[in-house]
N, C-alpha and C positions, 0 to 999 in steps of 0.2 A: 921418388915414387917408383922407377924403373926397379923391377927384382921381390918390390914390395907383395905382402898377398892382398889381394883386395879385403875390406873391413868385412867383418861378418858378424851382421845386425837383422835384424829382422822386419820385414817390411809388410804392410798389413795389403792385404789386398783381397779383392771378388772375384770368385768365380761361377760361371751361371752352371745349376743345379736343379734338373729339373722336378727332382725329387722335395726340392723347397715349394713349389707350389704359387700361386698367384701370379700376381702383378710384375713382381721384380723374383724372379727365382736366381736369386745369387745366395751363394755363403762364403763368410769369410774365410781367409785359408793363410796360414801365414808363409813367407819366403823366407827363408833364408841366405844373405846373399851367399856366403862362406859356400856352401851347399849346391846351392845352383851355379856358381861357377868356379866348381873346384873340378870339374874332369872336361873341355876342350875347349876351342877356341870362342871368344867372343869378342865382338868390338859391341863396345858400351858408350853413348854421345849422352851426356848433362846440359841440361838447358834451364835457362831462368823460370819460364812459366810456361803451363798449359795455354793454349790462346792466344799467347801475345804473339804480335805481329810475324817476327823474325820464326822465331819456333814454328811456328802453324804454315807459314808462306814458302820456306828456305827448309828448312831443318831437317821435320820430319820427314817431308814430301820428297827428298832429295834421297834420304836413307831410303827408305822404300823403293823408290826408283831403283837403286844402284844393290837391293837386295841379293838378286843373283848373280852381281861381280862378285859381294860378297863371301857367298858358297860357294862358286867356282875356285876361290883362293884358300881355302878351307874352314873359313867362321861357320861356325855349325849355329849363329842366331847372335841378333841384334838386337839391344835394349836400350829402350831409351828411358832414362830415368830422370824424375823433374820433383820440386821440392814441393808433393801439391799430394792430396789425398787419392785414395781409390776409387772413388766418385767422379773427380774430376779429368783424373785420367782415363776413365772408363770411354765419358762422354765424349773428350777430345779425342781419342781414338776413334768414336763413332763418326763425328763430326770431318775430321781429316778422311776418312775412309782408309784409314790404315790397317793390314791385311797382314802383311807378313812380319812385320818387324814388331816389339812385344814391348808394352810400355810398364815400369815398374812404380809405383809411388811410392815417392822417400817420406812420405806425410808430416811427420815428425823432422826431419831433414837430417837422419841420424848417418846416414849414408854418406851425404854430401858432406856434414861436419868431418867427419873421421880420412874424409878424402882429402880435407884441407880445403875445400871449394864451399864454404857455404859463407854470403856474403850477408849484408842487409842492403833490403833495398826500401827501407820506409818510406824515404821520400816519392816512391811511387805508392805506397801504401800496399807493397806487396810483402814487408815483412821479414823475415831471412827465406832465402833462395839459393839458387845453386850457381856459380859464374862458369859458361861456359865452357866446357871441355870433352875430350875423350881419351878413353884409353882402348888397349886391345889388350886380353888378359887369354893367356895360354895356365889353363889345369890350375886357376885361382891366382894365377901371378900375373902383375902388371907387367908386361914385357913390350910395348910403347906408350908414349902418355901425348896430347896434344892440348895444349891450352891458349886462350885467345888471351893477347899480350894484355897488360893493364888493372888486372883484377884487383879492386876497390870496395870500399865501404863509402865513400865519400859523397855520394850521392848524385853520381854527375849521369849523364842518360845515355854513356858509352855500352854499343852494346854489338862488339865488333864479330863478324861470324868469316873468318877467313881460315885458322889453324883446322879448325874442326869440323869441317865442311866434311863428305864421306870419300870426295877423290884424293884427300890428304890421305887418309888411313888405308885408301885400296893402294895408293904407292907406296906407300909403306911395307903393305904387306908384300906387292909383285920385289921390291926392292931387298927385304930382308929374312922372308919364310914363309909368302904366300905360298912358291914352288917345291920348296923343300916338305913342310907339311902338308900338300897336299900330296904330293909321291909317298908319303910314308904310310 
């Protein structure tokens, strides 16, 4: 994965437009990953689902905290991306009160497929989903990867959150080009 460019697919998302009118003034707008991260740094954290425990409790809440270690090392923005539609991530962002960090829906899970992360997790009756990871991608290239050991189809309720926690990837960066790219 290290060197790789991340996939570039397109990802359906809302954005509110007040020029739509009504109740719900969103319109759709599509992303493209390729695009949006092909000129500086980002760290990217994949997770199972919107709402479930770990995610909602640990995951996001944590990324967000640690937003501004983030940018002081030179990530110019943080995505959090999960195998769930534009709806649901909309809402989960309301519900977390998540402010700075930018959530992307893989809906389709075409994102996570092509990453190599996309799992099944029927036996929860969630379907295919994404296992656990992150990367940091400098100008569209995966230039560190972090993944939670064990990644399965098998249906067991392991659902380990240690590699890709956000002070994994902030040493990372102090470690190998937080200070160099941020001097540059």
């Amino acid at each position: 994965m290290l060197g790789r460019t991340v996939p570039d697919v397109t990802l359906k998302t809302r954005v509110r437009d007040e020029s739509v009118g009504g109740d719900n003034p969103f319109r759709w707008e599509d992303v493209k990953t390729g695009e949006l991260l092909s000129n500086g740094r980002f760290a990217i954290f994949s997770l199972p689902g919107a709402f479930t425990p770990t995610c909602s409790n640990e995951q996001c809440p944590a990324f967000e905290r640690y937003y501004e270690d983030f940018k002081a090392l030179g990530v110019d923005e943080i995505y959090c991306i999960s195998v769930n539609d534009a709806f649901v991530m909309y809402k989960w962002s309301l519900d977390l009160g998540v402010e700075k960090i930018k959530m992307l829906p893989d809906g389709s899970g075409d994102f996570t497929r092509r990453m190599g992360m996309l799992i099944k997790k029927n036996h929860l009756g969630f379907g295919d989903r994404s296992w656990r990871y992150a990367i940091i991608v400098e100008d569209g290239e995966i230039v560190a990867w972090f993944e939670e050991p064990g990644i399965n189809d098998d249906g067991t309720d392991e659902d380990p959150y240690v590699e890709t926690n956000p002070e994994q990837l902030l040493a990372w960066l102090r470690n190998n080009r937080g200070e160099q790219r941020q001097a540059a």
